[in-house]
N, C-alpha and C positions, 0 to 999 in steps of 0.2 A: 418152120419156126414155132415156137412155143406162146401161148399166150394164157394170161391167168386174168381171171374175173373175178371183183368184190365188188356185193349189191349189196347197199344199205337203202335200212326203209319197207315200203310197202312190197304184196304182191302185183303191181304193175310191175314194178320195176325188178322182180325176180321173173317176170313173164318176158321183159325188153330183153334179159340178159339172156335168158335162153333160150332166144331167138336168136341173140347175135352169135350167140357163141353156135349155133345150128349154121349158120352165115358163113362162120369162118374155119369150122370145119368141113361143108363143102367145097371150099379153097385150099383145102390141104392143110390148114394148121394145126396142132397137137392142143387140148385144151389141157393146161395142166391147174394145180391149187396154188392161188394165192398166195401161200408161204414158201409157195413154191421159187426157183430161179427160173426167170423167164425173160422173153426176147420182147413181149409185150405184156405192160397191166395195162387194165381198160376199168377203172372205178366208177361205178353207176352210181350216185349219190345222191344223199335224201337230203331235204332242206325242211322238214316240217319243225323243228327247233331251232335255236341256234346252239342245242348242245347238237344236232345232227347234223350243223354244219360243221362243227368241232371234228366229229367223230371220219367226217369225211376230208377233211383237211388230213387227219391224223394219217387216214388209210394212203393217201395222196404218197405222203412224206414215206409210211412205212415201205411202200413199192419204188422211191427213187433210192432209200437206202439201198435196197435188195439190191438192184443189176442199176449202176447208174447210167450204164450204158445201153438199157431199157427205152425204146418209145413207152411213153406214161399216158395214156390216153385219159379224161376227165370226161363225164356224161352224166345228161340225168338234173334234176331238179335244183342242188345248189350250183350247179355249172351257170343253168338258165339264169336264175337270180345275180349271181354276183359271180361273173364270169372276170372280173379285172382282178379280184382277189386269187382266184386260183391260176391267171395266166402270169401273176407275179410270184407264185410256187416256183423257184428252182429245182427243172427237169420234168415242166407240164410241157410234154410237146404237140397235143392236141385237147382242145378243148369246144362241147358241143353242148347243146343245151336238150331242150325233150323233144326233137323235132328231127326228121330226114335220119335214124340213127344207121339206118341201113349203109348211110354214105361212109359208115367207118372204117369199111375195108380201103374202101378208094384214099382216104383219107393215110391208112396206113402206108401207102404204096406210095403215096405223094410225098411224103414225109422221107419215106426211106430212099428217095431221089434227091429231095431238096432240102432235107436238115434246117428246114423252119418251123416257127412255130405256129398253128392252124389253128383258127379262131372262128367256127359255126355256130352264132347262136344269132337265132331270130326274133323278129319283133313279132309276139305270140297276139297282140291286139287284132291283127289283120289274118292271121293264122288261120284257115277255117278246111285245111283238107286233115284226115286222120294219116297218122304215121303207121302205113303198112308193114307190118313184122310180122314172121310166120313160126311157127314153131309146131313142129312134128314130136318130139320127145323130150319129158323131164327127168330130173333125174331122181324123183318117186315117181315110181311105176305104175303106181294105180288109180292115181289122181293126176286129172290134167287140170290147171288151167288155161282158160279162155279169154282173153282183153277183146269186151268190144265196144268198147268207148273211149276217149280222153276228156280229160277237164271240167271244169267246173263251172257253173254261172253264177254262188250260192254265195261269196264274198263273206262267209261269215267272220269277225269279228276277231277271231283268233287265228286264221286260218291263210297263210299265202300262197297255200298250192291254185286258186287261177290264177294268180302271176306267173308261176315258175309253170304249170301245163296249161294258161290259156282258157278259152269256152270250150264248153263241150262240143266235141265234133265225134261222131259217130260212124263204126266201119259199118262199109255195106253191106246188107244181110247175107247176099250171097257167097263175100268173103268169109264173112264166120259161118256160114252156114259150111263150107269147104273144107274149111281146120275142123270143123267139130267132125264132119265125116272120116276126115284123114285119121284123127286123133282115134274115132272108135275102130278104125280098120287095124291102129296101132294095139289095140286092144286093150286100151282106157274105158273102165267100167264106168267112170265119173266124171263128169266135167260141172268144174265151177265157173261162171260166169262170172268176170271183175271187172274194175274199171275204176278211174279216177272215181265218177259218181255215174253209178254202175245202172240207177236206175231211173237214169237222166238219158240213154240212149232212144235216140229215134229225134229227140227236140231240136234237132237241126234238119231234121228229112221232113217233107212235104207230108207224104202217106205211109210213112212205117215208124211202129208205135213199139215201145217195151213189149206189151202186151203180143204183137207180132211175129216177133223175135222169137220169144218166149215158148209162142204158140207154133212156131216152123221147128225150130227145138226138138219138142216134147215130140215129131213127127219123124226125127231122124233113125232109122232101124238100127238094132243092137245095141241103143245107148240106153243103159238102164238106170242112171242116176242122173241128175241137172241139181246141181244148187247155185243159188244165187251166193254169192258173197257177201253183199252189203247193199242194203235197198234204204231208202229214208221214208218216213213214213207217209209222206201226201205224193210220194207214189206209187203207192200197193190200192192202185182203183179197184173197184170191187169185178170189172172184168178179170184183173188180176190175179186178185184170188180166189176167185169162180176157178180158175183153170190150175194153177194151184193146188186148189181142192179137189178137181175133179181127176186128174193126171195122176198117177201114184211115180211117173216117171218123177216128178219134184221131190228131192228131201223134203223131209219133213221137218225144218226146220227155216227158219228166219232169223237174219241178223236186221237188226232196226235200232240205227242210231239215236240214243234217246239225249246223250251230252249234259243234260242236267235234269233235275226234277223240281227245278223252280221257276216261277214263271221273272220274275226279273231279271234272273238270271239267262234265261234262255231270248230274254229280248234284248240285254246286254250283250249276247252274242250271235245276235242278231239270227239267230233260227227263227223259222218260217210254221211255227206251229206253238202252243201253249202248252200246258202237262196234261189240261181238258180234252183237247183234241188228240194228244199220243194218245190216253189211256183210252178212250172212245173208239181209237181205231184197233189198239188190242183187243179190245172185250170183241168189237166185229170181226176179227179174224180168226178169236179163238170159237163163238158162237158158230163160226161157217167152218172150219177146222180143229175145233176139237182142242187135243192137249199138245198142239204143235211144239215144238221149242222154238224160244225166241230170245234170242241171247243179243247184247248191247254194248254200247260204247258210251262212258262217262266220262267227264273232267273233274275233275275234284280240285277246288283251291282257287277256281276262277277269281279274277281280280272281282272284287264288292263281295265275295261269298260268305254271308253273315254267316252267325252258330244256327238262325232262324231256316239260312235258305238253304243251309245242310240237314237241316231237318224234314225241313220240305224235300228234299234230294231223297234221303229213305226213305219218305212216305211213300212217295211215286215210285219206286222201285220195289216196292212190298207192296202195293199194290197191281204193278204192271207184272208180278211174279215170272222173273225171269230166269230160263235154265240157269245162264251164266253171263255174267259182266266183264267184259274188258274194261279194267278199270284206269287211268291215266291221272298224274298229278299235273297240272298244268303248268306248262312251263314257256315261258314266255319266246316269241318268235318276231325279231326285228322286224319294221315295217309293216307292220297288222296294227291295230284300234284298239286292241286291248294290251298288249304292249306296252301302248303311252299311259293305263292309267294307273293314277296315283293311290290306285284302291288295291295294289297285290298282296297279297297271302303273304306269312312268314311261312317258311319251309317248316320250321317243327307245329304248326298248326296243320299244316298241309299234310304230313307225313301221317298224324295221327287221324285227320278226317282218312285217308286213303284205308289207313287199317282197318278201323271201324267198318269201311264200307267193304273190305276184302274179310272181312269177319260176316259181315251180312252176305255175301256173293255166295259163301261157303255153305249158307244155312239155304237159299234159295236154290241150288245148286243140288242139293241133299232133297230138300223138298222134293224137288221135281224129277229128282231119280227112283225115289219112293214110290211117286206116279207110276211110275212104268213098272216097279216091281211087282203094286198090287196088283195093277192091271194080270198081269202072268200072261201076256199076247205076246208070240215070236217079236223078235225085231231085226230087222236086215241091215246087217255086217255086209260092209267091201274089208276084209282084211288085208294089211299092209305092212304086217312082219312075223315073221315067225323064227323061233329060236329051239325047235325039235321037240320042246316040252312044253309051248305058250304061243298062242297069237296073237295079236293086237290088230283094232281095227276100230272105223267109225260106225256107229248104228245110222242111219238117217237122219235122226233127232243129232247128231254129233255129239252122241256121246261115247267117250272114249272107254272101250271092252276089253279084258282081255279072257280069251277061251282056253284051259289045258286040253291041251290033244297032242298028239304026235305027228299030225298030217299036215302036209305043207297047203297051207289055205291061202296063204299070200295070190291077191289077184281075183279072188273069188266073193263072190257074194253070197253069203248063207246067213240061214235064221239061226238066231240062239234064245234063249231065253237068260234073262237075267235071274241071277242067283245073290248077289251082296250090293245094292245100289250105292257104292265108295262114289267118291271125290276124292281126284281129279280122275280114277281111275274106276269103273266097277268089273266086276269080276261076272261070267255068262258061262252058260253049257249051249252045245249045239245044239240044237232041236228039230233039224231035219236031215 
Protein backbone atom coordinates (compact mmCIF):
# COMPACT_ATOMS: atom_id res chain seq x y z
CA UNK A 1 0.00 0.00 0.00
CA UNK A 2 0.86 3.54 -0.58
CA UNK A 3 1.18 6.10 2.01
CA UNK A 4 1.97 10.02 1.84
CA UNK A 5 3.06 12.18 4.86
CA UNK A 6 2.37 16.10 5.50
CA UNK A 7 4.30 17.61 8.51
CA UNK A 8 3.51 21.06 9.45
CA UNK A 9 5.34 23.08 12.09
CA UNK A 10 8.42 22.51 13.82
CA UNK A 11 11.45 20.12 13.53
CA UNK A 12 10.05 17.74 16.25
CA UNK A 13 7.61 16.96 14.26
CA UNK A 14 9.59 16.45 10.87
CA UNK A 15 11.84 14.16 13.22
CA UNK A 16 8.14 12.07 14.44
CA UNK A 17 7.45 11.94 10.76
CA UNK A 18 10.45 10.18 9.79
CA UNK A 19 10.34 7.96 12.16
CA UNK A 20 7.07 6.88 11.31
CA UNK A 21 7.47 6.71 7.93
CA UNK A 22 11.01 4.42 8.81
CA UNK A 23 7.95 2.36 10.67
CA UNK A 24 6.09 1.78 7.85
CA UNK A 25 8.42 1.14 5.44
CA UNK A 26 9.71 -1.75 7.53
CA UNK A 27 6.05 -3.09 7.03
CA UNK A 28 6.35 -3.01 3.44
CA UNK A 29 4.58 0.23 2.64
CA UNK A 30 5.68 2.36 -0.42
CA UNK A 31 6.14 5.96 0.97
CA UNK A 32 5.03 8.09 -1.69
CA UNK A 33 4.44 12.51 -1.89
CA UNK A 34 1.57 14.13 -0.59
CA UNK A 35 0.29 15.31 -3.93
CA UNK A 36 0.53 12.31 -4.52
CA UNK A 37 -2.61 9.42 -4.99
CA UNK A 38 -2.50 7.26 -2.10
CA UNK A 39 -4.11 4.46 -0.01
CA UNK A 40 -3.12 6.42 3.14
CA UNK A 41 -2.34 10.35 4.36
CA UNK A 42 -1.14 10.50 7.74
CA UNK A 43 -1.03 14.75 8.57
CA UNK A 44 1.21 15.60 11.46
CA UNK A 45 -0.07 18.96 12.49
CA UNK A 46 1.06 22.05 14.14
CA UNK A 47 -1.15 24.04 16.53
CA UNK A 48 1.24 26.90 17.39
CA UNK A 49 -1.39 29.60 15.84
CA UNK A 50 -4.59 29.39 15.03
CA UNK A 51 -3.68 30.22 11.46
CA UNK A 52 -1.63 26.59 11.85
CA UNK A 53 -4.54 25.23 12.81
CA UNK A 54 -6.06 26.65 9.60
CA UNK A 55 -3.30 25.43 7.56
CA UNK A 56 -3.77 21.89 9.13
CA UNK A 57 -7.51 21.63 8.73
CA UNK A 58 -6.69 22.78 4.98
CA UNK A 59 -4.04 19.87 4.45
CA UNK A 60 -6.84 17.44 6.25
CA UNK A 61 -9.54 18.48 3.55
CA UNK A 62 -6.73 18.56 0.55
CA UNK A 63 -6.00 14.65 1.22
CA UNK A 64 -9.78 13.42 1.62
CA UNK A 65 -10.33 15.24 -1.74
CA UNK A 66 -7.33 13.35 -3.25
CA UNK A 67 -8.40 9.34 -2.73
CA UNK A 68 -11.79 9.66 -0.79
CA UNK A 69 -11.55 6.24 -0.36
CA UNK A 70 -8.06 6.90 1.49
CA UNK A 71 -7.73 6.02 5.44
CA UNK A 72 -6.94 9.90 6.46
CA UNK A 73 -4.94 9.64 9.45
CA UNK A 74 -4.61 13.13 11.79
CA UNK A 75 -1.50 13.38 14.51
CA UNK A 76 0.49 15.62 16.12
CA UNK A 77 -0.26 18.95 18.24
CA UNK A 78 -3.68 20.33 16.83
CA UNK A 79 -5.05 16.66 16.90
CA UNK A 80 -4.12 16.91 20.85
CA UNK A 81 -5.65 20.17 21.44
CA UNK A 82 -8.97 20.07 19.56
CA UNK A 83 -9.41 16.64 18.58
CA UNK A 84 -13.58 16.90 18.34
CA UNK A 85 -12.96 19.54 15.60
CA UNK A 86 -11.05 17.38 13.32
CA UNK A 87 -12.99 14.02 14.33
CA UNK A 88 -16.02 16.15 12.82
CA UNK A 89 -13.71 16.60 9.37
CA UNK A 90 -15.58 14.32 6.75
CA UNK A 91 -13.16 11.32 5.94
CA UNK A 92 -10.88 11.65 9.41
CA UNK A 93 -10.71 8.00 10.08
CA UNK A 94 -7.92 8.10 12.70
CA UNK A 95 -7.25 10.68 14.87
CA UNK A 96 -4.21 10.71 17.75
CA UNK A 97 -2.64 13.25 19.60
CA UNK A 98 1.41 13.67 20.52
CA UNK A 99 1.67 10.58 22.32
CA UNK A 100 2.10 6.42 21.72
CA UNK A 101 2.57 7.52 17.69
CA UNK A 102 4.32 4.35 17.07
CA UNK A 103 0.58 2.82 17.64
CA UNK A 104 -0.27 3.96 13.99
CA UNK A 105 0.53 1.07 12.19
CA UNK A 106 -1.75 -1.04 14.61
CA UNK A 107 -4.14 1.53 14.19
CA UNK A 108 -3.97 1.33 10.32
CA UNK A 109 -4.80 -2.46 10.44
CA UNK A 110 -7.49 -1.90 12.82
CA UNK A 111 -9.29 0.47 10.75
CA UNK A 112 -8.92 -1.57 7.59
CA UNK A 113 -10.74 -4.56 9.53
CA UNK A 114 -13.37 -2.42 11.23
CA UNK A 115 -14.20 0.80 8.99
CA UNK A 116 -14.47 2.98 12.32
CA UNK A 117 -13.56 5.84 13.25
CA UNK A 118 -10.19 5.81 15.93
CA UNK A 119 -10.01 8.27 18.48
CA UNK A 120 -6.28 8.20 20.63
CA UNK A 121 -5.66 11.11 22.40
CA UNK A 122 -4.60 11.33 25.96
CA UNK A 123 -4.90 13.31 28.99
CA UNK A 124 -1.05 14.69 28.76
CA UNK A 125 -1.40 16.13 32.67
CA UNK A 126 -0.59 12.56 34.02
CA UNK A 127 1.63 11.77 30.84
CA UNK A 128 5.08 11.46 32.16
CA UNK A 129 6.76 8.48 29.91
CA UNK A 130 8.65 9.91 26.51
CA UNK A 131 7.25 8.68 23.10
CA UNK A 132 9.81 6.27 21.80
CA UNK A 133 10.50 6.87 18.01
CA UNK A 134 13.55 5.88 16.22
CA UNK A 135 14.71 7.05 13.01
CA UNK A 136 17.81 5.70 11.14
CA UNK A 137 17.61 7.98 7.91
CA UNK A 138 16.44 11.53 6.59
CA UNK A 139 15.91 12.60 3.73
CA UNK A 140 18.99 15.29 3.70
CA UNK A 141 21.96 13.16 3.95
CA UNK A 142 24.20 14.98 5.78
CA UNK A 143 22.36 16.28 8.66
CA UNK A 144 20.63 14.15 11.03
CA UNK A 145 18.38 15.17 13.49
CA UNK A 146 18.10 13.96 17.05
CA UNK A 147 14.59 14.34 19.51
CA UNK A 148 15.63 13.98 22.94
CA UNK A 149 13.11 15.38 24.79
CA UNK A 150 9.31 16.32 24.82
CA UNK A 151 7.38 19.26 26.32
CA UNK A 152 7.34 21.95 28.14
CA UNK A 153 7.03 23.19 31.82
CA UNK A 154 7.48 27.12 30.81
CA UNK A 155 3.53 28.20 30.18
CA UNK A 156 4.59 31.14 28.58
CA UNK A 157 1.93 33.59 27.99
CA UNK A 158 1.57 33.16 24.33
CA UNK A 159 2.33 29.89 23.94
CA UNK A 160 0.10 26.36 24.06
CA UNK A 161 2.48 23.76 23.04
CA UNK A 162 2.42 22.29 27.01
CA UNK A 163 -1.09 21.53 26.43
CA UNK A 164 -0.88 20.18 23.17
CA UNK A 165 3.06 18.17 24.23
CA UNK A 166 2.43 18.16 28.04
CA UNK A 167 5.71 18.52 30.74
CA UNK A 168 8.86 17.82 29.72
CA UNK A 169 9.68 14.08 29.97
CA UNK A 170 13.13 13.12 28.71
CA UNK A 171 14.44 10.01 26.52
CA UNK A 172 16.87 7.93 28.22
CA UNK A 173 20.45 8.57 27.65
CA UNK A 174 21.14 5.47 26.49
CA UNK A 175 18.39 5.44 23.91
CA UNK A 176 19.82 8.57 22.39
CA UNK A 177 22.95 7.77 22.89
CA UNK A 178 22.01 4.34 20.38
CA UNK A 179 20.51 6.62 17.41
CA UNK A 180 23.28 8.95 17.66
CA UNK A 181 25.70 5.84 17.21
CA UNK A 182 23.39 4.31 14.45
CA UNK A 183 23.06 7.69 12.74
CA UNK A 184 26.96 8.08 12.60
CA UNK A 185 27.51 4.39 11.45
CA UNK A 186 24.83 5.73 8.76
CA UNK A 187 27.30 8.30 7.94
CA UNK A 188 25.80 11.48 9.26
CA UNK A 189 28.67 14.10 9.86
CA UNK A 190 26.14 16.09 12.04
CA UNK A 191 23.72 15.64 14.47
CA UNK A 192 21.39 18.29 15.88
CA UNK A 193 20.08 17.84 19.05
CA UNK A 194 15.98 19.13 19.32
CA UNK A 195 13.37 19.07 21.26
CA UNK A 196 10.21 20.69 22.32
CA UNK A 197 12.53 22.63 25.00
CA UNK A 198 15.64 21.14 23.99
CA UNK A 199 17.54 22.27 27.01
CA UNK A 200 15.12 21.27 29.55
CA UNK A 201 16.19 17.54 29.22
CA UNK A 202 17.45 15.66 32.17
CA UNK A 203 14.56 17.87 34.70
CA UNK A 204 12.56 14.84 35.02
CA UNK A 205 15.64 12.36 35.81
CA UNK A 206 17.11 12.10 39.24
CA UNK A 207 20.99 12.04 38.09
CA UNK A 208 21.29 13.04 34.46
CA UNK A 209 21.81 16.59 33.56
CA UNK A 210 21.80 18.48 29.94
CA UNK A 211 25.12 18.98 30.63
CA UNK A 212 25.54 14.80 30.69
CA UNK A 213 24.10 14.19 27.64
CA UNK A 214 25.86 16.65 26.11
CA UNK A 215 29.18 15.41 27.68
CA UNK A 216 28.41 11.42 26.60
CA UNK A 217 27.83 13.16 23.15
CA UNK A 218 30.85 14.87 22.51
CA UNK A 219 32.46 11.09 23.44
CA UNK A 220 30.70 9.18 20.67
CA UNK A 221 33.62 8.06 17.80
CA UNK A 222 33.39 9.44 14.29
CA UNK A 223 30.77 12.15 14.94
CA UNK A 224 32.39 15.24 14.09
CA UNK A 225 29.80 17.80 14.48
CA UNK A 226 26.94 18.25 17.60
CA UNK A 227 24.76 21.25 17.46
CA UNK A 228 22.36 22.07 19.72
CA UNK A 229 19.06 23.44 18.02
CA UNK A 230 17.52 25.74 20.37
CA UNK A 231 18.70 26.26 24.05
CA UNK A 232 16.96 29.16 26.48
CA UNK A 233 19.15 31.08 28.24
CA UNK A 234 19.12 30.21 32.13
CA UNK A 235 20.14 27.02 30.65
CA UNK A 236 23.44 27.36 29.19
CA UNK A 237 25.18 26.81 33.12
CA UNK A 238 28.67 27.73 32.94
CA UNK A 239 29.54 23.76 33.23
CA UNK A 240 27.79 24.12 29.77
CA UNK A 241 29.64 26.20 28.16
CA UNK A 242 32.98 25.20 29.84
CA UNK A 243 32.50 22.05 27.49
CA UNK A 244 31.21 23.96 24.67
CA UNK A 245 34.09 25.76 24.65
CA UNK A 246 36.34 23.19 25.32
CA UNK A 247 34.97 20.33 22.74
CA UNK A 248 35.51 21.70 19.01
CA UNK A 249 33.16 18.50 18.49
CA UNK A 250 30.12 21.52 19.31
CA UNK A 251 29.25 23.99 16.34
CA UNK A 252 30.09 27.01 16.91
CA UNK A 253 27.22 28.37 17.18
CA UNK A 254 24.07 28.99 19.52
CA UNK A 255 20.56 29.54 19.01
CA UNK A 256 19.20 31.53 22.25
CA UNK A 257 15.70 32.49 22.29
CA UNK A 258 15.62 36.12 23.11
CA UNK A 259 11.39 36.71 22.12
CA UNK A 260 11.55 40.43 23.05
CA UNK A 261 13.99 43.02 24.09
CA UNK A 262 11.74 44.66 26.62
CA UNK A 263 11.53 44.21 29.97
CA UNK A 264 7.55 44.61 30.25
CA UNK A 265 7.17 42.99 27.69
CA UNK A 266 9.08 39.89 28.42
CA UNK A 267 7.10 39.80 31.92
CA UNK A 268 3.82 40.11 29.92
CA UNK A 269 5.00 37.05 28.50
CA UNK A 270 5.71 35.79 31.19
CA UNK A 271 9.61 34.73 30.27
CA UNK A 272 11.72 33.76 33.13
CA UNK A 273 14.69 36.25 32.72
CA UNK A 274 14.85 40.35 32.04
CA UNK A 275 16.91 41.96 28.87
CA UNK A 276 19.76 42.36 31.99
CA UNK A 277 20.14 38.97 32.66
CA UNK A 278 20.03 37.73 28.53
CA UNK A 279 22.69 40.27 27.67
CA UNK A 280 24.91 39.33 31.02
CA UNK A 281 24.68 35.91 29.84
CA UNK A 282 25.83 36.83 26.10
CA UNK A 283 28.65 38.97 27.03
CA UNK A 284 29.76 35.56 29.40
CA UNK A 285 29.55 33.24 26.66
CA UNK A 286 31.12 35.28 24.10
CA UNK A 287 34.05 36.27 26.94
CA UNK A 288 34.54 32.26 27.39
CA UNK A 289 33.91 31.69 23.37
CA UNK A 290 34.92 34.16 21.60
CA UNK A 291 33.08 35.44 18.25
CA UNK A 292 30.67 32.38 18.52
CA UNK A 293 27.35 32.82 16.39
CA UNK A 294 24.25 33.31 18.20
CA UNK A 295 21.32 33.60 16.30
CA UNK A 296 17.60 34.16 18.00
CA UNK A 297 13.96 34.12 17.88
CA UNK A 298 11.79 37.29 18.31
CA UNK A 299 8.04 38.25 18.39
CA UNK A 300 7.37 41.42 17.14
CA UNK A 301 3.64 43.06 17.68
CA UNK A 302 3.06 41.38 21.20
CA UNK A 303 -0.23 42.54 22.66
CA UNK A 304 0.83 46.17 24.86
CA UNK A 305 4.07 46.57 22.46
CA UNK A 306 4.42 50.43 22.66
CA UNK A 307 6.58 52.48 19.83
CA UNK A 308 8.75 52.73 23.37
CA UNK A 309 9.09 48.84 23.94
CA UNK A 310 9.94 48.37 20.13
CA UNK A 311 12.60 50.52 20.75
CA UNK A 312 13.90 48.91 23.56
CA UNK A 313 13.41 45.60 21.17
CA UNK A 314 16.40 47.05 18.91
CA UNK A 315 18.41 48.32 21.50
CA UNK A 316 18.88 44.80 23.05
CA UNK A 317 19.45 43.30 19.76
CA UNK A 318 22.15 45.82 18.67
CA UNK A 319 23.57 45.28 21.59
CA UNK A 320 23.15 41.26 22.12
CA UNK A 321 24.85 41.53 18.22
CA UNK A 322 23.36 38.78 16.81
CA UNK A 323 24.56 36.55 13.65
CA UNK A 324 20.90 36.30 12.70
CA UNK A 325 17.18 36.58 13.85
CA UNK A 326 14.28 34.47 13.17
CA UNK A 327 12.05 36.99 13.28
CA UNK A 328 7.99 36.26 13.95
CA UNK A 329 4.89 38.69 13.93
CA UNK A 330 2.76 37.68 16.62
CA UNK A 331 -0.16 36.10 15.96
CA UNK A 332 -2.58 35.27 18.25
CA UNK A 333 -3.27 31.40 19.58
CA UNK A 334 -6.76 30.47 21.08
CA UNK A 335 -6.61 29.59 24.79
CA UNK A 336 -3.18 31.27 25.82
CA UNK A 337 -3.22 34.83 28.08
CA UNK A 338 -2.20 36.81 25.67
CA UNK A 339 -4.88 35.90 23.28
CA UNK A 340 -7.52 37.52 25.72
CA UNK A 341 -5.78 40.87 25.86
CA UNK A 342 -7.37 43.98 24.85
CA UNK A 343 -3.92 45.52 24.10
CA UNK A 344 -3.25 43.76 20.23
CA UNK A 345 -1.20 45.22 17.56
CA UNK A 346 -2.96 46.36 14.29
CA UNK A 347 -1.40 44.31 11.51
CA UNK A 348 -0.17 47.28 9.42
CA UNK A 349 1.81 48.54 12.74
CA UNK A 350 3.03 45.02 13.03
CA UNK A 351 4.00 44.61 9.50
CA UNK A 352 6.06 47.56 9.50
CA UNK A 353 7.82 47.00 13.15
CA UNK A 354 8.61 43.29 11.54
CA UNK A 355 10.45 45.22 8.46
CA UNK A 356 12.33 47.49 10.24
CA UNK A 357 13.53 44.70 12.45
CA UNK A 358 14.35 42.47 9.11
CA UNK A 359 16.26 45.53 7.94
CA UNK A 360 18.11 45.44 11.24
CA UNK A 361 18.71 41.30 11.06
CA UNK A 362 20.31 42.14 7.62
CA UNK A 363 22.85 44.63 8.85
CA UNK A 364 23.86 42.36 12.04
CA UNK A 365 23.87 39.51 9.97
CA UNK A 366 26.64 41.56 7.42
CA UNK A 367 28.24 42.59 10.69
CA UNK A 368 29.08 39.52 11.77
CA UNK A 369 30.08 37.96 8.33
CA UNK A 370 32.63 40.76 8.02
CA UNK A 371 33.89 39.01 11.48
CA UNK A 372 34.90 36.20 9.93
CA UNK A 373 36.19 37.72 6.71
CA UNK A 374 38.76 39.72 8.51
CA UNK A 375 39.48 37.26 10.69
CA UNK A 376 40.94 35.24 7.21
CA UNK A 377 40.81 31.71 9.63
CA UNK A 378 39.67 28.49 7.67
CA UNK A 379 36.17 27.67 8.58
CA UNK A 380 34.64 24.05 8.35
CA UNK A 381 32.12 23.31 5.76
CA UNK A 382 29.80 19.89 5.99
CA UNK A 383 28.64 20.39 2.33
CA UNK A 384 25.20 19.51 1.37
CA UNK A 385 24.75 19.99 -2.46
CA UNK A 386 26.53 20.14 -5.32
CA UNK A 387 25.48 21.17 -8.91
CA UNK A 388 29.02 20.21 -10.94
CA UNK A 389 30.15 23.86 -10.84
CA UNK A 390 29.02 24.93 -7.05
CA UNK A 391 28.66 23.59 -3.49
CA UNK A 392 26.65 24.62 -0.80
CA UNK A 393 27.02 24.03 2.64
CA UNK A 394 26.97 25.05 6.59
CA UNK A 395 30.20 26.50 8.27
CA UNK A 396 29.83 25.87 12.09
CA UNK A 397 28.96 29.38 12.88
CA UNK A 398 25.81 28.35 10.28
CA UNK A 399 26.63 30.18 7.87
CA UNK A 400 25.32 29.44 4.70
CA UNK A 401 28.65 29.10 1.68
CA UNK A 402 28.78 28.48 -1.36
CA UNK A 403 32.47 27.03 -2.92
CA UNK A 404 33.00 26.93 -7.23
CA UNK A 405 34.75 23.75 -7.73
CA UNK A 406 33.90 20.84 -9.96
CA UNK A 407 34.35 18.14 -7.20
CA UNK A 408 31.50 16.33 -5.75
CA UNK A 409 32.05 17.57 -1.83
CA UNK A 410 28.44 16.73 -0.71
CA UNK A 411 28.87 14.75 2.56
CA UNK A 412 32.28 16.04 3.34
CA UNK A 413 33.68 18.37 5.60
CA UNK A 414 36.39 20.73 4.49
CA UNK A 415 38.01 24.12 5.26
CA UNK A 416 37.37 27.09 3.10
CA UNK A 417 38.13 30.42 3.39
CA UNK A 418 35.86 32.99 2.99
CA UNK A 419 36.09 35.37 0.08
CA UNK A 420 32.64 37.98 -0.16
CA UNK A 421 30.90 37.87 3.41
CA UNK A 422 26.85 38.10 1.43
CA UNK A 423 23.60 37.56 3.13
CA UNK A 424 21.83 35.17 3.09
CA UNK A 425 24.47 33.66 1.07
CA UNK A 426 28.58 34.16 1.20
CA UNK A 427 30.63 33.09 -1.34
CA UNK A 428 34.36 30.72 -0.07
CA UNK A 429 37.30 29.05 -1.80
CA UNK A 430 38.73 25.85 -0.38
CA UNK A 431 41.55 26.04 1.64
CA UNK A 432 42.67 22.61 2.19
Amino acid sequence: MNIAFNTLGCKVNHYETEALQTLFKQEGFSVVDFKAFADIYVINTCTVTNTSDSKSRKAIRRAVRKNPDAIVAVIGCYAQVDSDTIAAIDGVDIIMGTTDRSRLLSYVRQFLRERKQILDVKDLSRYKKFDQLNVTAFEENTRAFLKIQDGCNEFCSYCIIPFARGRVRSRPMGAVLDEARLLVDKGYKEIVLTGIHTGGYGADFENVSFYDLLKAMSEIEGLIRIRISSVEINQLTDQVIGLIGADPTFARHLHIPLQHGDDSVLEAMRRRYDTKAYLDKIAAIRNRLGDIAITTDVIVGFPGETEAAFENMMATVEDAGFSEMHIFPYSKRSGTKAAESKEQIHGTVKSLRVNTLLGKNEQLARRYRDRLLEKKTPLSVLFESCDGTRCKGHTSEYVSVTVETGEDLVNQVRLVTLEDAGYPEASARLSD
